[in-house]
C-alpha positions as CSV (number, residue, x, y, z in Angstrom):
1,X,39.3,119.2,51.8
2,X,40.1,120.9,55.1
3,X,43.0,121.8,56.6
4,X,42.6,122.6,59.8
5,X,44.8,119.3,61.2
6,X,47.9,120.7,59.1
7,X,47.4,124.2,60.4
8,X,47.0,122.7,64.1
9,X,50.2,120.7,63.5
10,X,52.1,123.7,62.2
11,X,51.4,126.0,64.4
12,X,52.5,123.5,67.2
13,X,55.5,123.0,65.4
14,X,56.6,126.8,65.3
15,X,55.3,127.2,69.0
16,X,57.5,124.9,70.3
17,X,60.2,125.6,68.4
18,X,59.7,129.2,69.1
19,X,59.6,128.6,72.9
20,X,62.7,127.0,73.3
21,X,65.1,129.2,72.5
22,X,63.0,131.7,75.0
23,X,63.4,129.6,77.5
24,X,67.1,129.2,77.4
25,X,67.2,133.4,76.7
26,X,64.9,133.8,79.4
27,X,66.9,131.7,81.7
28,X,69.9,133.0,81.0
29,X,69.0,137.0,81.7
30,X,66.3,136.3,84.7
31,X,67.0,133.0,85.5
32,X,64.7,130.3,87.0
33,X,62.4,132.7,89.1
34,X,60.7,134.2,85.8
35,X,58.6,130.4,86.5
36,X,55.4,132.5,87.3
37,X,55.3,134.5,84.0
38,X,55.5,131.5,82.1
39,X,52.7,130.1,84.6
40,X,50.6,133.5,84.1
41,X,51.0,133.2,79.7
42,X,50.0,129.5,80.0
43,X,46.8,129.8,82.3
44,X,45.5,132.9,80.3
45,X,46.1,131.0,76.6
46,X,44.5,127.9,78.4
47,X,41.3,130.0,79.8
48,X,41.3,132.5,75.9
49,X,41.8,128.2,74.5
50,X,38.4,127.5,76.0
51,X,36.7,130.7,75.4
52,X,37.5,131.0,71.9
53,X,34.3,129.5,69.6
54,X,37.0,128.8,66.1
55,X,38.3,125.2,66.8
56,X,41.5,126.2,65.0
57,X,42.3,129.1,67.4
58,X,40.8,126.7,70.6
59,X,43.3,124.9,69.5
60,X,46.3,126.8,68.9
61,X,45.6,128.4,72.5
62,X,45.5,125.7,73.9
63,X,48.6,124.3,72.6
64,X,50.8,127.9,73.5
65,X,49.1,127.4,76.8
66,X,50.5,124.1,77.6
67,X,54.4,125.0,75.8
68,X,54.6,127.5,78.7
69,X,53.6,125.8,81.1
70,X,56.1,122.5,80.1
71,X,58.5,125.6,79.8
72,X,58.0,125.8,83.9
73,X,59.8,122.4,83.6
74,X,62.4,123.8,81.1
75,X,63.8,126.6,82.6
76,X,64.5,124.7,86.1
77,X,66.0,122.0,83.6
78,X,67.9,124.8,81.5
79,X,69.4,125.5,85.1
80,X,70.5,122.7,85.7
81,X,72.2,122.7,82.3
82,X,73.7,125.8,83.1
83,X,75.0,124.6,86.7
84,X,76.5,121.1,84.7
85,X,78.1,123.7,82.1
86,X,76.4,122.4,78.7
87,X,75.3,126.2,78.3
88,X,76.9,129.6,79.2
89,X,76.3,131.5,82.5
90,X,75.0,135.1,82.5
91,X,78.0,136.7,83.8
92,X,76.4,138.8,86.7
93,X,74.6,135.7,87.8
94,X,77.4,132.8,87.6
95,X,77.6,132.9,91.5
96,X,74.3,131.6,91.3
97,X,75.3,128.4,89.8
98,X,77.7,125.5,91.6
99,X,77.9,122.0,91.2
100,X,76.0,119.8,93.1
101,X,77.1,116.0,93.7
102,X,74.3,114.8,91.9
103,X,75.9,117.1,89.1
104,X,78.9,115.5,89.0
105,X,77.6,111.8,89.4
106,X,75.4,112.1,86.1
């Protein structure tokens, strides 16, 4: 029997739930402009995804490639859950963060 599809599907699982309390950790001490090192992890897990020979690994790369780079998305969506008050300001940084009307309509 093989096993690969479970192992594929687990790992995804943990990735993702790994990489979203990063993002919110990583917004809240650099805020949103840490974007290209989540653009840098995602293209070089992409390229490793397709140099990598073991389908399971390809895989798996591939998968952590694409997390960070939806995590792109995340963080500038994490802001604006900051900015609406749903999560809690880094307290050198809450100047940073004001209400917009489109804020306050949703």
């Amino acid at each position: 029997m093989w096993f690969w599809g479970i192992l594929i599907g687990a790992a995804t699982f943990l990735i993702i739930g790994a990489l979203h309390p990063v993002v919110i950790k990583c917004e809240y001490y650099f805020g949103s402009k840490i974007w290209p090192a989540f653009l840098a992890v995602g293209v070089v897990c992409l390229v490793f995804s397709a140099l990598v020979p073991w389908l399971a690994l390809s895989a798996i790369l591939g998968v952590t490639g694409f997390s960070f780079l939806w995590g792109i998305h995340e963080l500038f969506a994490q802001s604006r859950r900051v900015s609406r008050g749903w999560y809690p300001a880094h307290p050198h940084r809450k100047h940073l963060y004001h209400k917009t009307k489109e804020d306050e309509g949703e």
